[in-house]
C-alpha positions as CSV (number, residue, x, y, z in Angstrom):
1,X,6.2,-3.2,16.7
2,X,8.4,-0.3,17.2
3,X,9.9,0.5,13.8
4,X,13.4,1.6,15.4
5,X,13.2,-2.4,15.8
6,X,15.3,-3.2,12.8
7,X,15.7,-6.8,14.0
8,X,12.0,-6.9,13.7
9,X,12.1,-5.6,10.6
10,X,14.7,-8.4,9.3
11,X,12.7,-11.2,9.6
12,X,10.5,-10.2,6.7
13,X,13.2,-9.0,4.2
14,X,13.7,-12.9,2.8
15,X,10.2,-13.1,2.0
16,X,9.4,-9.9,0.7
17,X,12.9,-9.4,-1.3
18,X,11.9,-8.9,-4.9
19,X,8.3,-9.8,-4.8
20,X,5.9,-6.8,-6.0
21,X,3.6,-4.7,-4.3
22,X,1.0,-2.9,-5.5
23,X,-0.2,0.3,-3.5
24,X,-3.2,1.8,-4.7
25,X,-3.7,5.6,-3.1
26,X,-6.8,7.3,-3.2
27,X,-6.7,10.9,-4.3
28,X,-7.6,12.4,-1.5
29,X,-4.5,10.8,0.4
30,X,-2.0,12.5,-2.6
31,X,-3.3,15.8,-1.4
32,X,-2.6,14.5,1.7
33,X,0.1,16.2,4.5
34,X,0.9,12.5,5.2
35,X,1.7,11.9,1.9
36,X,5.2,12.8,1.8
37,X,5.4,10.6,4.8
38,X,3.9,7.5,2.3
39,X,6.5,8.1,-0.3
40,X,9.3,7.9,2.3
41,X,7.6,4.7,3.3
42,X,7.8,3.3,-0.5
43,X,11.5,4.6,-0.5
44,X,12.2,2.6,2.6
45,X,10.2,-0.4,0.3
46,X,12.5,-0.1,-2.6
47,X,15.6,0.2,-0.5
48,X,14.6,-3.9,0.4
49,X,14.4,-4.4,-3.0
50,X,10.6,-5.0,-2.5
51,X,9.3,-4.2,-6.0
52,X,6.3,-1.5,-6.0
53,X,3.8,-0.2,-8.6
54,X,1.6,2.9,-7.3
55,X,-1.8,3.6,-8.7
56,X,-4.0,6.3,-7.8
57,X,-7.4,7.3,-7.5
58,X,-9.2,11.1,-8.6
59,X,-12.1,11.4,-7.4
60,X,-11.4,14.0,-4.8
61,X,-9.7,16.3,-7.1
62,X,-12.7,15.5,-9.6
63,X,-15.1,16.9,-7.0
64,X,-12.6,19.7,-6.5
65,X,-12.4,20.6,-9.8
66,X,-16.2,20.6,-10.7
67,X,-17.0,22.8,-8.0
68,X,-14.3,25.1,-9.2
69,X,-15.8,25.0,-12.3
70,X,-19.6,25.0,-11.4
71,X,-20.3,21.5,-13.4
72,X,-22.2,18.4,-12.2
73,X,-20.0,15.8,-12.5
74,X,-22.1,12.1,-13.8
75,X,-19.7,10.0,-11.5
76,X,-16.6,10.6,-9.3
77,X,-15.7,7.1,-8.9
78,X,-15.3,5.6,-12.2
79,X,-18.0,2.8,-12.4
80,X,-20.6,5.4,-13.4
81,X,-21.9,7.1,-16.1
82,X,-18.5,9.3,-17.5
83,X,-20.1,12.1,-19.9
84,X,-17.5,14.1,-22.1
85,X,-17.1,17.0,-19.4
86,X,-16.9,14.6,-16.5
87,X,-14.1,13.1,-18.7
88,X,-12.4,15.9,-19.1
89,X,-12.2,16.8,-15.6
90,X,-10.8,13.0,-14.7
91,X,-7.9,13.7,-17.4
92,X,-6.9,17.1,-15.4
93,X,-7.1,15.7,-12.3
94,X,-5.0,12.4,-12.7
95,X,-2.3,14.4,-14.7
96,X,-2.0,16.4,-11.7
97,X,-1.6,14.2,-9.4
98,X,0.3,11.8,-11.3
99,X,2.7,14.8,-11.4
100,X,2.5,15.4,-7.7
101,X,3.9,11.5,-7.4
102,X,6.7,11.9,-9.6
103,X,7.5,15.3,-7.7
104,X,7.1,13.1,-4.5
105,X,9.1,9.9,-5.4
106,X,11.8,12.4,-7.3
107,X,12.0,13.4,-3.7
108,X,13.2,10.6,-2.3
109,X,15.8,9.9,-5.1
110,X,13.4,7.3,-6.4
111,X,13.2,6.5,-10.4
112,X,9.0,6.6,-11.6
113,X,7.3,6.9,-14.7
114,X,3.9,7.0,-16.0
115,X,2.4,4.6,-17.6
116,X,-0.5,4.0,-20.4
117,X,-0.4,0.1,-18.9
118,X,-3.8,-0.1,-18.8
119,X,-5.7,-1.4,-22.0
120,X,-9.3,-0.5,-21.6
121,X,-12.6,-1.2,-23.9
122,X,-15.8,0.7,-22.9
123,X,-17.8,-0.9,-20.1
124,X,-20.7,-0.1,-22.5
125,X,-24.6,-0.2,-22.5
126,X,-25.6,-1.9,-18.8
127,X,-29.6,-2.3,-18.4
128,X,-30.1,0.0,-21.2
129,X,-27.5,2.9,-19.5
130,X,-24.9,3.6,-21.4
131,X,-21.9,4.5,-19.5
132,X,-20.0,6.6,-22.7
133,X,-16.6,7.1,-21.3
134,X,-16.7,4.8,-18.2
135,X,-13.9,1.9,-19.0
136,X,-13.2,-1.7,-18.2
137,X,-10.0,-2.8,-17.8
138,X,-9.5,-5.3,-20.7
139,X,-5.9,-6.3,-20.0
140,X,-2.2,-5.2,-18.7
141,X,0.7,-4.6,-20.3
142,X,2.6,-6.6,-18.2
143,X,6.2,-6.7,-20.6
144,X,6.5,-2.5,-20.0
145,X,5.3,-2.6,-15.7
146,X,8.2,-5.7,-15.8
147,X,10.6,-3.7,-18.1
148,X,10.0,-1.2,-15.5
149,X,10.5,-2.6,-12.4
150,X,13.8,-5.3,-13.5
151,X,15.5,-1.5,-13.7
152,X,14.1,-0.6,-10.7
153,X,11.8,2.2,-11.8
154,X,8.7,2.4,-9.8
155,X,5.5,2.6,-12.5
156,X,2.8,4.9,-12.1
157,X,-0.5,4.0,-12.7
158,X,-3.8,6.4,-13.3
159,X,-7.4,5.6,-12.8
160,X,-6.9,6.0,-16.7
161,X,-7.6,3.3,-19.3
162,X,-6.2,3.5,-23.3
163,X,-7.8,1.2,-26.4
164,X,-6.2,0.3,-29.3
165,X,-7.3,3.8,-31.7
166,X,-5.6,6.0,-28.8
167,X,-9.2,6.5,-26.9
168,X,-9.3,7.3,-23.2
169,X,-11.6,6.0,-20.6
170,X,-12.0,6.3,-17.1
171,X,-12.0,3.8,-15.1
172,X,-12.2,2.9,-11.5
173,X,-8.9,2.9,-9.8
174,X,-9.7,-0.1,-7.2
175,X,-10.3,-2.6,-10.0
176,X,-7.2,-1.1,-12.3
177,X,-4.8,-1.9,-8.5
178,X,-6.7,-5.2,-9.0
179,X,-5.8,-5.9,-12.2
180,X,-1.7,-5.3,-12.1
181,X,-2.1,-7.2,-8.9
182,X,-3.2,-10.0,-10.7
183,X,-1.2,-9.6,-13.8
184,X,2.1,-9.3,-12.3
185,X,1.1,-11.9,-9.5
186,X,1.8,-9.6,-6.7
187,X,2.9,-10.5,-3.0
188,X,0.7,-8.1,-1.4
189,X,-2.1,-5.5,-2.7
190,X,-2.6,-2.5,0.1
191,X,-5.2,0.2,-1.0
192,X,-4.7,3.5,1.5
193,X,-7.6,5.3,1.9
194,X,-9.0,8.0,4.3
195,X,-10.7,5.0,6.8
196,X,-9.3,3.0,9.1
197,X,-10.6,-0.5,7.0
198,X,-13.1,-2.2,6.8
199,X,-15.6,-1.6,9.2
200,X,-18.5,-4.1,9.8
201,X,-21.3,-2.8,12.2
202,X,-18.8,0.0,13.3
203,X,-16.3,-2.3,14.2
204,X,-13.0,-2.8,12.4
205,X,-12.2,-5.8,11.3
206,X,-8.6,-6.3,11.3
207,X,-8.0,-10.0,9.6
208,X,-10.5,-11.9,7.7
209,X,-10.5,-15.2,5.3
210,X,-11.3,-14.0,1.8
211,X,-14.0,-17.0,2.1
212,X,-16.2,-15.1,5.0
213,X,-15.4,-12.0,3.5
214,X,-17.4,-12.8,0.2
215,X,-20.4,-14.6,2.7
216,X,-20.8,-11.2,4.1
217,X,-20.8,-9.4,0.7
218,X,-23.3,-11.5,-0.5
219,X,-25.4,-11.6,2.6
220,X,-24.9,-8.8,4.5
221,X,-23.0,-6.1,2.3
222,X,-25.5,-3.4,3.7
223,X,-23.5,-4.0,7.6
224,X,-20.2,-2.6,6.1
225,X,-19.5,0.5,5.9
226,X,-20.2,2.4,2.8
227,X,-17.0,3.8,2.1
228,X,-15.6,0.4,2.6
229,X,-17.7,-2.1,0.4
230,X,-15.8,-1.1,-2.9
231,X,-11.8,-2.1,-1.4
232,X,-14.0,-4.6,0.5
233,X,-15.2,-6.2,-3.3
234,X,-11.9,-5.5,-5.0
235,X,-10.1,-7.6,-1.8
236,X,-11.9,-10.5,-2.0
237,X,-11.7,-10.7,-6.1
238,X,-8.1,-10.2,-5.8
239,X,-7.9,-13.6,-2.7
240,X,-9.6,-15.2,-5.5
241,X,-7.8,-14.7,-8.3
242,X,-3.6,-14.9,-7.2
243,X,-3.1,-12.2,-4.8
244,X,-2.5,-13.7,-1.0
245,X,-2.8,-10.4,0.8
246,X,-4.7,-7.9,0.6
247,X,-4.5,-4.7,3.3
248,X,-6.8,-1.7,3.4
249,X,-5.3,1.0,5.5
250,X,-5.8,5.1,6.7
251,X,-3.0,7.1,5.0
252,X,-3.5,9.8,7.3
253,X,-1.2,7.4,9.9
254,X,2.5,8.4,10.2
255,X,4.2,5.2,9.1
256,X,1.1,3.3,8.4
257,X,2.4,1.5,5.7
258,X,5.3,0.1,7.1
259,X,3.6,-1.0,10.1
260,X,1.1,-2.5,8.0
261,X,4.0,-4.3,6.1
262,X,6.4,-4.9,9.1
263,X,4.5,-6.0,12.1
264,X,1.8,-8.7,13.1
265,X,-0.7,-6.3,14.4
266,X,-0.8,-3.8,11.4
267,X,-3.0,-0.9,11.6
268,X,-5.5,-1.5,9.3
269,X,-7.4,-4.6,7.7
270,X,-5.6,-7.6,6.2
271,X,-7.8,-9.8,4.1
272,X,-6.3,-13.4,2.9
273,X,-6.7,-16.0,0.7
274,X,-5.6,-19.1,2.9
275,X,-5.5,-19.9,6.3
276,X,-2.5,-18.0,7.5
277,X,-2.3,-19.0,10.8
278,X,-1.5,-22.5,12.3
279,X,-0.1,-24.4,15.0
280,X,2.7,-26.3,15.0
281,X,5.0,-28.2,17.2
282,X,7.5,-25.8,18.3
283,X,11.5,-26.1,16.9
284,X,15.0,-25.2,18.1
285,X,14.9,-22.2,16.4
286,X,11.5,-21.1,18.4
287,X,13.3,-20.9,21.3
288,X,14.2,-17.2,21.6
289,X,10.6,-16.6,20.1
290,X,9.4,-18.4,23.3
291,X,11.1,-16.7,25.6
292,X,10.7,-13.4,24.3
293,X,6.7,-14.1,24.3
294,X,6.8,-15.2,28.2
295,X,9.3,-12.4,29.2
296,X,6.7,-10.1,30.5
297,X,4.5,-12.5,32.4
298,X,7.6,-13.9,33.8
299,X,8.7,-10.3,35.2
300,X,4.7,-10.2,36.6
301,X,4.7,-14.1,38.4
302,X,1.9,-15.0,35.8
303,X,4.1,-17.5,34.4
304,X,6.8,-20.2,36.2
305,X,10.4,-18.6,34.4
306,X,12.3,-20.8,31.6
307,X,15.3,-20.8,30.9
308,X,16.7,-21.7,27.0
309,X,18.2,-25.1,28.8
310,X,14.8,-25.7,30.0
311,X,12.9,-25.4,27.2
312,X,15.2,-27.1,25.1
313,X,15.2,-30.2,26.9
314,X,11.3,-30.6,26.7
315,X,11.1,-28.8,23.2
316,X,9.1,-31.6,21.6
317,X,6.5,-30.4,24.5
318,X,6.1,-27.0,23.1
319,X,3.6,-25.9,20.3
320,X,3.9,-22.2,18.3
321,X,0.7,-20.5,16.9
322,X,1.8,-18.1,13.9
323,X,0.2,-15.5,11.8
324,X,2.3,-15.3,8.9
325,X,5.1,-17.5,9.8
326,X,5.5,-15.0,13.2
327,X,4.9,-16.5,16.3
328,X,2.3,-14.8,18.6
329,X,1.5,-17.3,21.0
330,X,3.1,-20.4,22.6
331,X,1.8,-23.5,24.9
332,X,3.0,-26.6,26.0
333,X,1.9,-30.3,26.6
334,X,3.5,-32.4,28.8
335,X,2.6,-36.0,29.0
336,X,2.6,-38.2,32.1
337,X,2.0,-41.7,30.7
338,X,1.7,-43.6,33.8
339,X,-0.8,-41.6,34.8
340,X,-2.8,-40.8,31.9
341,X,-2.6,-37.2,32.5
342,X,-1.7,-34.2,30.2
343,X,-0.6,-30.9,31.3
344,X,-1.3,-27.8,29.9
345,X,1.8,-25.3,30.1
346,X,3.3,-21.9,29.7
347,X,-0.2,-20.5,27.8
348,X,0.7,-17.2,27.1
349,X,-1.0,-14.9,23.6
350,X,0.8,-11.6,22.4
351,X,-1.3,-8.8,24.0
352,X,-1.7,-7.5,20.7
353,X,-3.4,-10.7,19.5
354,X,-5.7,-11.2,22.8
355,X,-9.5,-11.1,22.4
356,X,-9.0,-12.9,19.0
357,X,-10.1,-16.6,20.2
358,X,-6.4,-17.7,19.9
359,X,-5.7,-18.6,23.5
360,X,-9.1,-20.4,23.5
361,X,-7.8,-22.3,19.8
362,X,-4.9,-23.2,21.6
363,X,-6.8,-24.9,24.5
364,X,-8.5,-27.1,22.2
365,X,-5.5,-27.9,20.8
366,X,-3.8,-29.6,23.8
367,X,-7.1,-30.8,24.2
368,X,-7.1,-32.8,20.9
369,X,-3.3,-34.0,21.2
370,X,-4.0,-35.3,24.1
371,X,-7.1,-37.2,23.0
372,X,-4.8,-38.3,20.6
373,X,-2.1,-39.9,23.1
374,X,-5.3,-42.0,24.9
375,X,-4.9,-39.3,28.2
376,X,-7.7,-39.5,30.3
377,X,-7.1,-36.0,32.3
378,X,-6.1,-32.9,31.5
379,X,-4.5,-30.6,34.7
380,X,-3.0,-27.3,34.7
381,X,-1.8,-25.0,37.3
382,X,-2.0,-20.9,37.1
383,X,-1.9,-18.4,39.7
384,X,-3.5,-15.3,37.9
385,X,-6.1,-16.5,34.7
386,X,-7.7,-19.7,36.7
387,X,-11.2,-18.1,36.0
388,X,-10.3,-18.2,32.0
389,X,-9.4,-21.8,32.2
390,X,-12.6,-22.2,33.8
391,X,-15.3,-20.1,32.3
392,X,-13.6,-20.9,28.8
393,X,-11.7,-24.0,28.7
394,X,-14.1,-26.1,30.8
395,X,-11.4,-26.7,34.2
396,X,-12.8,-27.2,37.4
397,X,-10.8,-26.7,40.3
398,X,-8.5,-29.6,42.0
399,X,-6.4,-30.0,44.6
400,X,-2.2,-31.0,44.8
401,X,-3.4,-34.5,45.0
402,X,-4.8,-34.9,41.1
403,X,-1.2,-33.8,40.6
404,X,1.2,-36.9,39.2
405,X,4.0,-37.6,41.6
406,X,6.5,-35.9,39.3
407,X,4.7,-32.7,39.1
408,X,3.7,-32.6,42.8
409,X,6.7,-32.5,44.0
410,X,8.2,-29.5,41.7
411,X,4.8,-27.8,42.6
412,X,5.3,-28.1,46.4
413,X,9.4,-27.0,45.5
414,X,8.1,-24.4,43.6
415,X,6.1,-21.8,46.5
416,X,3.8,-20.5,43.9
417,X,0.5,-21.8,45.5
418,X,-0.8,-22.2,42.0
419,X,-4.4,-23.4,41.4
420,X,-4.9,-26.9,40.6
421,X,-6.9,-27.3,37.3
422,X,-8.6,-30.6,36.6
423,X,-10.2,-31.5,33.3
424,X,-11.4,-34.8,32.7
425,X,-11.4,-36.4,28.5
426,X,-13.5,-38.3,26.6
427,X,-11.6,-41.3,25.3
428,X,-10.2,-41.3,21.4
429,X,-12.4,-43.7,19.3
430,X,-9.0,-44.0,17.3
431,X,-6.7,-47.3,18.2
432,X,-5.1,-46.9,21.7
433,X,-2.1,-48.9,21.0
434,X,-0.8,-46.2,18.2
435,X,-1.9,-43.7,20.3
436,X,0.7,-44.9,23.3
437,X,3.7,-45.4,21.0
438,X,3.3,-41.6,20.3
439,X,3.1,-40.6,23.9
440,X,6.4,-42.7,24.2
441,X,8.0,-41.4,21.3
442,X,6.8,-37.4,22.5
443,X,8.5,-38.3,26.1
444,X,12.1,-39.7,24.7
């Protein structure tokens, strides 16, 4: 999506007014050049009224500083062992970055404050280790982040933990993001981080069910990439506590966060706790959403043109596959009852969704619905993808005659010379009679 597209933009605005966000930063993106560009992007967040929390990481300044300072530090991400000195170095670090984000969001005319939110207890003695100043998040003071945000402040969060006798601890700033996210029963959770996303086997993946992603952590954690397993563990606990969505994205991107936030294709990974796509049979508002899918395969003869008139007159026909209430791909069934015969229309995936099994999903989908009306044939013409249909959908090629009457003639009107289709269906075990007075009522 280009982000000049403010009408692409819009359509999110009702469903992400006033919800919260939590964006986690790792330290190494606050040092960042890109970062200003971030902060711009959370200005741009607030100015929706999209509610946002920041918390950041250290660990690259706590490297930083220890070599500055010749020490060995005993952890750098803060689920290790924290000794006094390693302690000390955390404190400096997140107190100067947590003034670098006030600097940055002060910037952009943008109300922050920093917050001892976190109530931590020591994570303690682990297989006989004990991990000193390492802390555990033990809960969030959710009254002063709420407090915050109803005045439209934007809270910031260290990797930093506080008990009740005014102790510190350090602790890891993936599960503290995790933790408001949960609390506060955020809309989204998006860690940005120096990698793309997750990356499985050195591929990225870019959407996964929380479900698969936990099979993978407990069977084949060692295929992700290192960098990636911790956001990768903190994702999945966050899908299966309340948090929907969670997105890990590279914050070296210029307007990586908003194209994560405002666009179907993102940039990064987007992990989720249901089933966010589905199809569904296709309504009057869909129209424009139609033809703005089929515009560019019109212009290229891939697809017959529609016009608005056309599809509305057959828009019980139509079926819309959507990732997050966005249409990406469209198809159509029409029925011939007298024939028995199905055909499967104006197939057509978002380029930015292809190679994802959708156009193959939506195949089986005709498929079943018109198992369901008792056809016996499924037909469909095309002039460019007739080796898809056929090495992936099962077609084998006809001729004009295994064409209804109806659709013969518009084909032979047409000039196209499209490829006849021919699939042949197994007949529903369900009751036949039900199944006809739904191919009548689909027709009216």
């Amino acid at each position: 999506m280009k982000l000049t597209d403010l009408r692409g933009i819009l359509q999110y605005i009702p469903r992400f007014r006033e919800k919260v966000f939590i964006i986690s930063v790792d330290g190494a993106i606050v040092t960042d050049e890109n970062f200003a560009n971030i902060l711009l992007d959370v200005a741009v967040l607030r100015s929706l009224n999209i509610r946002v929390v920041l918390v950041h990481g250290a660990a690259a300044q706590i490297r930083a500083l220890a070599k500055e300072q010749r020490v060995t530090p005993s952890d750098l991400e803060g689920s290790g062992i924290t000794d006094a000195e390693t302690l000390k170095l955390a404190l400096t670090a997140a107190n100067r970055l947590t003034h670098e984000i006030l600097e940055g969001l002060s910037a952009n005319d943008l109300r922050a404050a920093c917050t001892n939110a976190i109530i931590a207890h020591p994570l303690g003695i682990i297989q006989g280790v004990d991990h000193l100043f390492t802390g555990k998040v033990e809960r969030v003071d959710i009254e002063l982040l709420q407090t915050l945000l109803t005045q439209g402040i934007v809270p910031v969060v260290p990797p930093l933990g506080f008990d009740g006798d005014g102790k510190t601890y350090r602790v890891n700033s993936d599960a503290v993001a995790l933790a408001i996210a949960e609390a506060l029963k955020a809309a989204k959770l998006i860690y940005i981080t120096t990698f793309d996303g997750i990356i499985r086997q050195g591929q990225l993946i870019r959407q996964m069910l929380a479900g698969d992603l936990n099979e993978i952590l407990s069977h084949h954690k060692n295929e992700l990439a290192p960098e990636a397993v911790s956001k990768a563990i903190h994702a999945a606990a966050a899908c299966r506590g309340s948090v929907p969505r969670v997105h890990i994205i590279n914050g070296r991107v210029d307007e990586g966060l908003l194209a994560e936030v405002f666009s179907n294709e993102g940039i990064g990974t987007l992990i989720y706790a249901n089933e966010y796509q589905q199809i569904r049979r296709a309504m009057k508002k869909d129209v424009r959403s139609i033809l703005m899918l089929i515009k560019s395969s019109v212009a290229t003869d891939e697809l017959v043109k529609r016009t608005r008139p056309m599809i509305e007159k057959q828009l019980g026909d139509y079926y819309i596959f959507e990732i997050d209430k966005n249409p990406v791909a469209c198809v159509a069934l029409h029925v011939y009852p007298e024939q028995s015969q199905g055909e499967l229309a104006c197939l057509y995936v978002r380029p930015s969704h292809e190679n994802q099994g959708i156009g193959r999903k939506m195949i089986n989908f005709v498929e079943d619905k018109a198992r369901e009306f008792g056809l016996n044939e499924l037909i469909t013409l095309s002039t460019q993808t007739f080796t898809y249909f056929q090495s992936k959908g099962g077609f084998a090629e006809g001729t004009r005659d295994d064409l209804p009457p109806a659709r013969r003639e518009k084909y032979d009107q047409s000039g196209r010379n499209s490829k006849v289709l021919v699939k042949k269906l197994t007949k529903p075990a369900n009751n036949e009679t039900s199944a006809i007075r739904t191919v009548g009522a689909l027709t009216v």
